[in-house]
C-alpha positions as YAML, in Angstrom:
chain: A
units: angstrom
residues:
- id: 1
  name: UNK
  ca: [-16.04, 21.03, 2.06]
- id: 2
  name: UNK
  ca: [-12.81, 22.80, 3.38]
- id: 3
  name: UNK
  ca: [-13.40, 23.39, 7.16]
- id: 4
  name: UNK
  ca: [-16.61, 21.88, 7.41]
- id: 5
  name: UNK
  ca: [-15.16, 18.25, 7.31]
- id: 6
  name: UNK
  ca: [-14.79, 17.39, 11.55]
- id: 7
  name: UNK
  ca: [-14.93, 13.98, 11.15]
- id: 8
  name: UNK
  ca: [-11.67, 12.04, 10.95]
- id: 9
  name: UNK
  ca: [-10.34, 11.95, 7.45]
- id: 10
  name: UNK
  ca: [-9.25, 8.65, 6.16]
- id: 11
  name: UNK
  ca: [-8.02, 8.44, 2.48]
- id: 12
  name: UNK
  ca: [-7.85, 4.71, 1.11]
- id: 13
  name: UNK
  ca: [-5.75, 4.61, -2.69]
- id: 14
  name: UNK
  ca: [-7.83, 1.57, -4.65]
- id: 15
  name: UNK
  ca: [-10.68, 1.48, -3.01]
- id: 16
  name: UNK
  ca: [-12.51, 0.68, -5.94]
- id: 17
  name: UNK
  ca: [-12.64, -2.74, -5.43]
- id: 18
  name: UNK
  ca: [-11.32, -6.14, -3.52]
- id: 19
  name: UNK
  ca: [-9.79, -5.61, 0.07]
- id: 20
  name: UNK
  ca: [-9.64, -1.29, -0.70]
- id: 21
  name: UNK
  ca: [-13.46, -1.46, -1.25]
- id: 22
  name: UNK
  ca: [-14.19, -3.49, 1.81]
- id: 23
  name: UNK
  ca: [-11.29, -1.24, 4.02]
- id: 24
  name: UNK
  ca: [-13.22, 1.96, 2.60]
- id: 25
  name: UNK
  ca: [-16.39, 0.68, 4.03]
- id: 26
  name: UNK
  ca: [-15.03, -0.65, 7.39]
- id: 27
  name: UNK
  ca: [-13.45, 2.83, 8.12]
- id: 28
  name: UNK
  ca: [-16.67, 4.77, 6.76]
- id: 29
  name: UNK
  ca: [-18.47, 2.11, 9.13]
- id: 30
  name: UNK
  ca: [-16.49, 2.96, 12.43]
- id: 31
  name: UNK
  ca: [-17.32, 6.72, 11.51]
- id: 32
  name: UNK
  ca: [-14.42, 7.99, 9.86]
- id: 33
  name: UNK
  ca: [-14.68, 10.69, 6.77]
- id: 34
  name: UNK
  ca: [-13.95, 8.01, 3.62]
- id: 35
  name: UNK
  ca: [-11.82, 9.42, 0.73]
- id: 36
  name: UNK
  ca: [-11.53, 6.83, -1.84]
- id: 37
  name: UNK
  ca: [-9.16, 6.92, -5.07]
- id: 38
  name: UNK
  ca: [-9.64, 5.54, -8.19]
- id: 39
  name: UNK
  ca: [-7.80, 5.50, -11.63]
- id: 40
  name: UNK
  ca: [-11.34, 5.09, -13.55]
- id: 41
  name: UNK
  ca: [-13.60, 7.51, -11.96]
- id: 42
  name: UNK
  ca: [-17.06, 5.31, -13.17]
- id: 43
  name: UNK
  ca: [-15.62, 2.16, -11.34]
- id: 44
  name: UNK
  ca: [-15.15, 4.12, -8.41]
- id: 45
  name: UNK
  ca: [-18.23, 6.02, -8.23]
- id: 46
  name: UNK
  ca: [-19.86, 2.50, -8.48]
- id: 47
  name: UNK
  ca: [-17.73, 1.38, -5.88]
- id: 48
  name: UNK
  ca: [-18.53, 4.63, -3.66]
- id: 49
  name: UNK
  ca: [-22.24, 4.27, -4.61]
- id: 50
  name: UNK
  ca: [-21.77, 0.37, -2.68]
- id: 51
  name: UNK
  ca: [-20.36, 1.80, 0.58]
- id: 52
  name: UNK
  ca: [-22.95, 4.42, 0.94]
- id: 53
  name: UNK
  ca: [-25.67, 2.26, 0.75]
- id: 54
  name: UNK
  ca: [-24.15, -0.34, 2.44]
- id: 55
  name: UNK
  ca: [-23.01, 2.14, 5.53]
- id: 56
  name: UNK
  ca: [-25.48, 5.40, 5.39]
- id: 57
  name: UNK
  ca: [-22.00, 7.35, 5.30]
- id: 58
  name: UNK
  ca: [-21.03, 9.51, 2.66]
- id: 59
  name: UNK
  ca: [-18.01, 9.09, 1.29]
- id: 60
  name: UNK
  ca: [-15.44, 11.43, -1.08]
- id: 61
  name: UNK
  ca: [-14.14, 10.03, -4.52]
- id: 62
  name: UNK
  ca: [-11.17, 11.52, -6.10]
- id: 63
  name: UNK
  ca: [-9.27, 10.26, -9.21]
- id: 64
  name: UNK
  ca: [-5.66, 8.83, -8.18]
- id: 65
  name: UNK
  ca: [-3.08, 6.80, -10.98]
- id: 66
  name: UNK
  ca: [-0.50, 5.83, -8.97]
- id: 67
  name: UNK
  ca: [1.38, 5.01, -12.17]
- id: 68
  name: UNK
  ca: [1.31, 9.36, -13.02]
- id: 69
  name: UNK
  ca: [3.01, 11.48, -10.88]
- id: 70
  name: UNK
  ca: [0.99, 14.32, -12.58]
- id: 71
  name: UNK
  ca: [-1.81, 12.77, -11.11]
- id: 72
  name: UNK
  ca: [-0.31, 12.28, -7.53]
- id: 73
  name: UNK
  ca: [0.50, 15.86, -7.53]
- id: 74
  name: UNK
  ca: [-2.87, 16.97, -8.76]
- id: 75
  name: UNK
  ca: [-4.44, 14.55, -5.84]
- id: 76
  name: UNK
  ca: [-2.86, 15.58, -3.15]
- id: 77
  name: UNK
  ca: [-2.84, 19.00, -4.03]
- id: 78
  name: UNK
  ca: [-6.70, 18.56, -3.91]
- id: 79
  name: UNK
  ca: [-6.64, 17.00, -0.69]
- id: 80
  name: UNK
  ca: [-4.90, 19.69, 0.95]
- id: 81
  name: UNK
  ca: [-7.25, 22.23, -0.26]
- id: 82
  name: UNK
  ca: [-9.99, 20.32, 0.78]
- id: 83
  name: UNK
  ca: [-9.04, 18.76, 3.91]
- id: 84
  name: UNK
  ca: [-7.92, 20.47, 7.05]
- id: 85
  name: UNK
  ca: [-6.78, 17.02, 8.57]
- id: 86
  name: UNK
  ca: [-5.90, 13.83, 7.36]
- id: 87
  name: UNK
  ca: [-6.48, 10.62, 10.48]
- id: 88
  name: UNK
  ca: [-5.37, 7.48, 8.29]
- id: 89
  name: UNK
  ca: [-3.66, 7.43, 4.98]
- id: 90
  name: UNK
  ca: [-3.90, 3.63, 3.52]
- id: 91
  name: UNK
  ca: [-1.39, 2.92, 0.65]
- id: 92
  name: UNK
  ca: [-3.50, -0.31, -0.65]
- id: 93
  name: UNK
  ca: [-3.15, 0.60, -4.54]
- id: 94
  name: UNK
  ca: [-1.26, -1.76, -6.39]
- id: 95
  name: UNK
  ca: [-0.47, -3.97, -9.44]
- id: 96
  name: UNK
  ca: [0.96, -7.33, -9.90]
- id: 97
  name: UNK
  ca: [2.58, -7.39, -13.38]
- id: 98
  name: UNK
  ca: [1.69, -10.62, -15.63]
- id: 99
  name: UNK
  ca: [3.56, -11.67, -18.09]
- id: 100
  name: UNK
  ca: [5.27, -8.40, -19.62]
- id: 101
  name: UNK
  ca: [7.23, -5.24, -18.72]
- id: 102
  name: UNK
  ca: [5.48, -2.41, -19.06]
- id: 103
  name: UNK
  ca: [6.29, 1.29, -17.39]
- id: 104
  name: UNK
  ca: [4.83, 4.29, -15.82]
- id: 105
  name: UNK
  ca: [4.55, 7.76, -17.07]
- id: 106
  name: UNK
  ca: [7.74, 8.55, -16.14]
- id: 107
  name: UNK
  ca: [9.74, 5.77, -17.39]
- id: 108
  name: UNK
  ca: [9.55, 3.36, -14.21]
- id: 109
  name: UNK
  ca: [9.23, -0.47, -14.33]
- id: 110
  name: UNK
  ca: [5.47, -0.47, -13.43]
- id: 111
  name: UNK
  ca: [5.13, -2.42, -10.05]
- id: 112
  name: UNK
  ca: [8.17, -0.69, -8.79]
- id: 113
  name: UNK
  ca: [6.62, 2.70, -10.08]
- id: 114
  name: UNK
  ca: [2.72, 1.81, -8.86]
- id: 115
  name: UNK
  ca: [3.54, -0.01, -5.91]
- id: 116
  name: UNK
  ca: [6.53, 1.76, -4.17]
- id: 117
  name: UNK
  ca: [7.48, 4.98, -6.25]
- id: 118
  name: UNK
  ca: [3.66, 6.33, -6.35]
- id: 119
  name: UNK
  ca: [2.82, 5.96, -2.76]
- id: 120
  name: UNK
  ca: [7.04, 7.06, -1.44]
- id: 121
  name: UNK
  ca: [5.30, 10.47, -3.86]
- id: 122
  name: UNK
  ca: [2.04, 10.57, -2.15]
- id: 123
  name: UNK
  ca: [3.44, 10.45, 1.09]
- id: 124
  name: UNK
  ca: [5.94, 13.01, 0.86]
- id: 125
  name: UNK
  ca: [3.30, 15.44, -0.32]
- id: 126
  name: UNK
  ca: [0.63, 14.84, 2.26]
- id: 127
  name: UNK
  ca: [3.57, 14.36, 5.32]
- id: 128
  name: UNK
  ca: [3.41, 17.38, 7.04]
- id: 129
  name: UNK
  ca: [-0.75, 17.89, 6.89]
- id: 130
  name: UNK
  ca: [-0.58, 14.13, 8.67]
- id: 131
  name: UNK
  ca: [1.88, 15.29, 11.21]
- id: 132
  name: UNK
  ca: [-0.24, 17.98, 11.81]
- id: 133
  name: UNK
  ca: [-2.83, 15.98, 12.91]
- id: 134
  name: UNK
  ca: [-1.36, 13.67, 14.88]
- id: 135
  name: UNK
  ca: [-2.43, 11.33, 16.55]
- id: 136
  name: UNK
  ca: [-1.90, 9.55, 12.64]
- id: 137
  name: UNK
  ca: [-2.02, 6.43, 11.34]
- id: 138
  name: UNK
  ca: [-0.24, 5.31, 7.95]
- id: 139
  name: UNK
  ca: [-0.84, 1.91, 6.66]
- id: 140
  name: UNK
  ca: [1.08, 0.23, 4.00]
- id: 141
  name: UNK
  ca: [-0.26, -3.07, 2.40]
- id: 142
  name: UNK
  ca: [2.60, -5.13, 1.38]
- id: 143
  name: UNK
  ca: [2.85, -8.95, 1.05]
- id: 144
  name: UNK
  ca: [4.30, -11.84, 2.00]
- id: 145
  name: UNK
  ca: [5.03, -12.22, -1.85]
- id: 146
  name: UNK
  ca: [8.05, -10.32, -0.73]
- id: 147
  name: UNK
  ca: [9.45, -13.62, 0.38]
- id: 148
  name: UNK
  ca: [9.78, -14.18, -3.70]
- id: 149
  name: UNK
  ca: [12.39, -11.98, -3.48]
- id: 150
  name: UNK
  ca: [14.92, -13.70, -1.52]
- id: 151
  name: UNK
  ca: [18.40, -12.26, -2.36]
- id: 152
  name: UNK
  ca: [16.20, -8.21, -1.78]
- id: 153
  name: UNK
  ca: [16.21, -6.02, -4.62]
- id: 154
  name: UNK
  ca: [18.00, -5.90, -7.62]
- id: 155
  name: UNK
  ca: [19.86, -1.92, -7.20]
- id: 156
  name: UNK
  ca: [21.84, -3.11, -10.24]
- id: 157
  name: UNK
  ca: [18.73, -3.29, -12.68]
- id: 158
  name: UNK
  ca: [16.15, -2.07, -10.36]
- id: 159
  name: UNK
  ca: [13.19, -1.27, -13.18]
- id: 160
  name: UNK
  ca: [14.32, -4.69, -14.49]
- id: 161
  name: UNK
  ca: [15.02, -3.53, -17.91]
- id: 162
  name: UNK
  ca: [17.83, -6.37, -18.15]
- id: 163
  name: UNK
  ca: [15.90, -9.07, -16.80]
- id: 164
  name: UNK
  ca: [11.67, -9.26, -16.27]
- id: 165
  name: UNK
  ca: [9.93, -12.17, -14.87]
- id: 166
  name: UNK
  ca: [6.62, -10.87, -13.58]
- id: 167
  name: UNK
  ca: [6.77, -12.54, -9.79]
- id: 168
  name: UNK
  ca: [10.52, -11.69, -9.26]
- id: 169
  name: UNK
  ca: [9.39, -7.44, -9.83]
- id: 170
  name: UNK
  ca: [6.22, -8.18, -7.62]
- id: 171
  name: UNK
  ca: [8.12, -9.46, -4.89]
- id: 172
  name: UNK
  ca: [10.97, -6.48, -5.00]
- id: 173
  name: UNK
  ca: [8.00, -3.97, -5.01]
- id: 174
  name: UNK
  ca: [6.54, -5.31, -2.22]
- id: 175
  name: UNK
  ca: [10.31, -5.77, -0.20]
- id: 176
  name: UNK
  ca: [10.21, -2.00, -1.41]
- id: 177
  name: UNK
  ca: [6.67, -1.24, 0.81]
- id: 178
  name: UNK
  ca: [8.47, -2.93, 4.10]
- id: 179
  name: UNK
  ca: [11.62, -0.88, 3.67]
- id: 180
  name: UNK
  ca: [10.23, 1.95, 3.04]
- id: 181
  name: UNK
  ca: [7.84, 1.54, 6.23]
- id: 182
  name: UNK
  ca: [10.82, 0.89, 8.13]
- id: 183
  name: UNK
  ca: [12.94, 4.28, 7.48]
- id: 184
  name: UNK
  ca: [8.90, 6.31, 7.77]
- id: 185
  name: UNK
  ca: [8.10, 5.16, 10.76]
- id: 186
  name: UNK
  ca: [11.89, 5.84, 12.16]
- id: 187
  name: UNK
  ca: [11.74, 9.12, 10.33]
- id: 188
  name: UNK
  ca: [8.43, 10.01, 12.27]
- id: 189
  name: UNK
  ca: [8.84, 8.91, 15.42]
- id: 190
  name: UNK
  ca: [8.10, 11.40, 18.00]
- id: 191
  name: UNK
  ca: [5.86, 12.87, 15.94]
- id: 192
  name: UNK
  ca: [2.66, 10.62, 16.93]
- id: 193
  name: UNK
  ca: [2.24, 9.66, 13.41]
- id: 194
  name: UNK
  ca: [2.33, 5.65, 13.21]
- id: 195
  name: UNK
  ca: [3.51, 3.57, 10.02]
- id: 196
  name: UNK
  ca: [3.34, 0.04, 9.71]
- id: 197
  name: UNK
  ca: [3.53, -2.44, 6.93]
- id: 198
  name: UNK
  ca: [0.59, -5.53, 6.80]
- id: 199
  name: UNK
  ca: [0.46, -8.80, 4.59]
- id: 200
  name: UNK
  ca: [-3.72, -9.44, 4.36]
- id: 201
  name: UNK
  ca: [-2.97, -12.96, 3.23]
- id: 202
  name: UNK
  ca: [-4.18, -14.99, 0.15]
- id: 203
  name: UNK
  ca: [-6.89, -13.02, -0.98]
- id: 204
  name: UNK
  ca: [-9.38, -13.53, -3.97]
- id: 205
  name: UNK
  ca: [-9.38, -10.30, -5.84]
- id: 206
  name: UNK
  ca: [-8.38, -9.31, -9.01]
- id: 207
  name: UNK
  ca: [-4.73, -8.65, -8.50]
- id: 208
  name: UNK
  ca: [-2.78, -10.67, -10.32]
- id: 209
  name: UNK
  ca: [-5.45, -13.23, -11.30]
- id: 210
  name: UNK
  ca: [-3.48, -14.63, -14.15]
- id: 211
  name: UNK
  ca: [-0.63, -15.72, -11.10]
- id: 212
  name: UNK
  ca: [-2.42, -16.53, -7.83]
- id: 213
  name: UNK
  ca: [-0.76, -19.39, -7.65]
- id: 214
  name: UNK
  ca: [2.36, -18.29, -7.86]
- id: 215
  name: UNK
  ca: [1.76, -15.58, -5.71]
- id: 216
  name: UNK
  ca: [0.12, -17.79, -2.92]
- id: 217
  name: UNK
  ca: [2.92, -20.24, -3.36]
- id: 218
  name: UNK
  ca: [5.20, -17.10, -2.15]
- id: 219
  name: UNK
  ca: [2.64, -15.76, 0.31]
- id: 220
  name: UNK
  ca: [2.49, -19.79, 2.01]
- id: 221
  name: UNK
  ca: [6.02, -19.70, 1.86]
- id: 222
  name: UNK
  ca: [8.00, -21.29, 5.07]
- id: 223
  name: UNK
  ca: [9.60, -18.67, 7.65]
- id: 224
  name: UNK
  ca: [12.90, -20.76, 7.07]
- id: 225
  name: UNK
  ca: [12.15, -20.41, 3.00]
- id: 226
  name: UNK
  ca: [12.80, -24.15, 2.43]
- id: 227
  name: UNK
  ca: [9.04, -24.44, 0.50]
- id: 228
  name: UNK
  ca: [8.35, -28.31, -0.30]
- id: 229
  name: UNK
  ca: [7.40, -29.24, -3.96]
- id: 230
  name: UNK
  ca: [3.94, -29.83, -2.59]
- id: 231
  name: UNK
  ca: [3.83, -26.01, -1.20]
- id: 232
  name: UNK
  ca: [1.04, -25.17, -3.62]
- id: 233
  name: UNK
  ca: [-0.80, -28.49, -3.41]
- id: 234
  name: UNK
  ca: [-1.69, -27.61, 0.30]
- id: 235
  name: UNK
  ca: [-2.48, -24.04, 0.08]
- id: 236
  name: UNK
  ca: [-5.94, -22.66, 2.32]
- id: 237
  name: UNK
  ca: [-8.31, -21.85, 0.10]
- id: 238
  name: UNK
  ca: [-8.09, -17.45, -0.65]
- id: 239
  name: UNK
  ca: [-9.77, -15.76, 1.72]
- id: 240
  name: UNK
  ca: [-12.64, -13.02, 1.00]
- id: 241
  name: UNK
  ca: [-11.64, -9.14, 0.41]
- id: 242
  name: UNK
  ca: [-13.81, -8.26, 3.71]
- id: 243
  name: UNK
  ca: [-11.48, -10.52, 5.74]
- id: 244
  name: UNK
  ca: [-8.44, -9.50, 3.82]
- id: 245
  name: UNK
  ca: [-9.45, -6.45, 4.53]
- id: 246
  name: UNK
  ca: [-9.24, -7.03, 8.93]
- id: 247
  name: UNK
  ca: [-5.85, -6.16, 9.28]
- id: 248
  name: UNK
  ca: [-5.96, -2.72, 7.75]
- id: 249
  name: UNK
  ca: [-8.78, -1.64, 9.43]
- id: 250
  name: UNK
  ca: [-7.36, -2.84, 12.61]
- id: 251
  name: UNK
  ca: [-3.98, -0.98, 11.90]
- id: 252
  name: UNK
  ca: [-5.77, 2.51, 11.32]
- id: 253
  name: UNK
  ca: [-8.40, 2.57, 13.97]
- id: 254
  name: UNK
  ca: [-7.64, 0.03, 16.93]
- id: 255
  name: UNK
  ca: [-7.02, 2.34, 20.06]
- id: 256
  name: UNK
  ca: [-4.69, -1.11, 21.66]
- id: 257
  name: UNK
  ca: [-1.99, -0.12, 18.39]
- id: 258
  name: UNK
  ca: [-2.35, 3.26, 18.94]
- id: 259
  name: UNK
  ca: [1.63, 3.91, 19.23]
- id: 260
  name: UNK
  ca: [2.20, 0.93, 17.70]
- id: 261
  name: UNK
  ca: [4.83, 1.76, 14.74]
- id: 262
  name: UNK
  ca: [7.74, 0.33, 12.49]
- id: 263
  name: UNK
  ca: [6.25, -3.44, 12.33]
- id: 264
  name: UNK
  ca: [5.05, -5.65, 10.09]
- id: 265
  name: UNK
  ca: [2.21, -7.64, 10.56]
- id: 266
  name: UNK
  ca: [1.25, -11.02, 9.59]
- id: 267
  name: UNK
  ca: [-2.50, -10.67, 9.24]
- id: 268
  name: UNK
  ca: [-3.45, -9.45, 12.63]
- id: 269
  name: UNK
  ca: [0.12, -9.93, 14.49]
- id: 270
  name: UNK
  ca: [3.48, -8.83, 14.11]
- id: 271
  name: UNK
  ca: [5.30, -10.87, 11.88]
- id: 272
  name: UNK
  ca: [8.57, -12.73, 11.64]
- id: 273
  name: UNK
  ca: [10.79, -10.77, 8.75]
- id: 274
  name: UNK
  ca: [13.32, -12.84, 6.79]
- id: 275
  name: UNK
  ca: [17.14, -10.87, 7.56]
- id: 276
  name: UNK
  ca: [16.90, -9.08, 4.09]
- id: 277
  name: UNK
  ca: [13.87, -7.56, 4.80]
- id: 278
  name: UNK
  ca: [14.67, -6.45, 8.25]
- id: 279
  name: UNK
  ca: [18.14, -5.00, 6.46]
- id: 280
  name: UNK
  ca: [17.71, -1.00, 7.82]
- id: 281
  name: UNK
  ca: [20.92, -0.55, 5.44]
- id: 282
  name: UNK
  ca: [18.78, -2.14, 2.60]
- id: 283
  name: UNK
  ca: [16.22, 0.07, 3.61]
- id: 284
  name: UNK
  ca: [18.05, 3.48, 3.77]
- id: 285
  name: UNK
  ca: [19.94, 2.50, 0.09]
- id: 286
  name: UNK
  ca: [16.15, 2.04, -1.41]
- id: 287
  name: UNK
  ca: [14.80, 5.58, 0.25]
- id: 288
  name: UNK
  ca: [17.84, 7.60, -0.77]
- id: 289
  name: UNK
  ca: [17.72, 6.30, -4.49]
- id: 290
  name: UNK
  ca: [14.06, 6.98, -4.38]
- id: 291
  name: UNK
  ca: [14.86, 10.28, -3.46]
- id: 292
  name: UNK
  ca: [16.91, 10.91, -6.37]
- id: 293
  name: UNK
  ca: [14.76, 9.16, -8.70]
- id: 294
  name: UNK
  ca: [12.10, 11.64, -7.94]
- id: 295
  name: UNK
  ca: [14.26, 14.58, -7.73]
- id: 296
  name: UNK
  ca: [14.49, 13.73, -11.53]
- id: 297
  name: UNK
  ca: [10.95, 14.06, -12.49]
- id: 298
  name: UNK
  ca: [10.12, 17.57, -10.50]
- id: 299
  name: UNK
  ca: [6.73, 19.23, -10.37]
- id: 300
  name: UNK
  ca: [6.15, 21.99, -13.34]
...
């Protein structure tokens, strides 16, 4: 592959089903050189095996646990061998914990380690081959779950080995994705790499099944917070993965948000952040104890 790939490289993480499937097969669709990642390697050759035939583009599968920073390591170190360029990196991957705690390789509560820890990993690995190729795009799909989270995250027990409730460490991990947009995107600018941060709505797909109420109740959730009793009585009805899927494809290909970066969109436009979330002090505490958190678990 190596040199021979001209075509714009976009790498998706979970693209082996729900709104990562259908963003893998809108970018291979507009042209761009698909890499898709996968924990389970059969599921995502099935899921690869859909866009081709749905597209006539060929698209790249490589094996990505987000929860295994052995295996982020081993990823990216593949995609820098193999890929001269990298166009579009989409951090869609995630997990919404139900009902227990459980942790990553490394010791991490597991939505903070999947959702924020895995891709902050990714991204510092694969950084400079994206500023390379600038003009970049990097995408972040958070929610507005992170509304959940009202009073931000919890530094004093952040993997939530004191206290668990399966929503509450959803919503902090996905808080985490918007901070951690925020400092990127101020980090690179200049550089003509882009980051933004995107809620894709209610969406039926298999994140979280056990809670989508809960987690549309938090998604619905008033811009003044104040949700009536009858919040989940009048909620739309989920949407489909392809149209969750809109706003991402729209964030890494749309020429009109081509220097578009540091924002957080609300489907298809900017959104309105609650104060914590638009806390840059927040935001720089979570990326410097990130930074030491990995510092702690170096590469062998």
């Amino acid at each position: 592959m190596g040199s021979g790939v001209t075509a714009p490289v976009a790498i998706v993480t979970g693209a082996n089903s729900g709104i990562g499937l259908e963003t893998a097969l809108g970018l291979a669709e507009r042209g761009l050189r698909v890499v898709a990642t996968a924990r389970d390697l059969s599921r995502g050759a099935e899921a690869v095996a859909e866009i081709e035939r749905r597209t006539g583009k060929t698209v790249d599968l490589l094996r990505l646990d987000l929860a295994s920073f052995a295996s982020i390591r081993e990823f990216a170190a593949t995609v820098l061998d193999r890929y001269p360029r990298i166009d579009a990196l989409i951090h869609n991957a995630g997990l919404a914990p139900s009902g227990h705690r459980w942790e990553t390789q490394e010791g991490f509560e597991a939505a903070f380690g999947v959702n924020h820890l895995g891709p902050f990993l990714l991204t510092s690995l694969l950084r400079d081959r994206i500023v390379a190729s600038a003009p970049a795009r990097i995408v972040i799909v958070s929610s507005g779950a992170y509304r959940a989270a009202p009073n931000g995250i919890c530094f004093d027990d952040l993997q939530h080995r004191e206290t668990f409730h399966s929503l509450q460490v959803y919503a902090e991990s996905k808080l985490a994705n918007i901070y951690f947009m925020h400092i990127l995107a101020r980090q690179l600018d200049g550089t003509g790499v882009t980051v933004n941060a995107v809620n894709p709505g209610y969406v039926a797909t298999q994140l979280g099944r056990p809670r989508e109420a809960d987690l549309a109740r938090a998604v619905a959730m008033p811009r003044d917070e104040s949700a009536s009793n009858g919040a989940l009585a009048n909620l739309p009805e989920p949407m489909t993965p392809a149209r969750g899927a809109i706003p991402s494809i729209r964030l890494a290909t749309d020429e009109e948000l081509a220097t578009t970066t540091g924002v957080y969109f609300d489907r298809t436009r900017p959104g309105t952040l609650t104060p914590i979330a638009a806390d840059l002090d927040l935001a720089r505490r979570l990326w410097d104890e990130s930074v030491r958190l990995l510092a702690r678990h170096p590469a062998h």
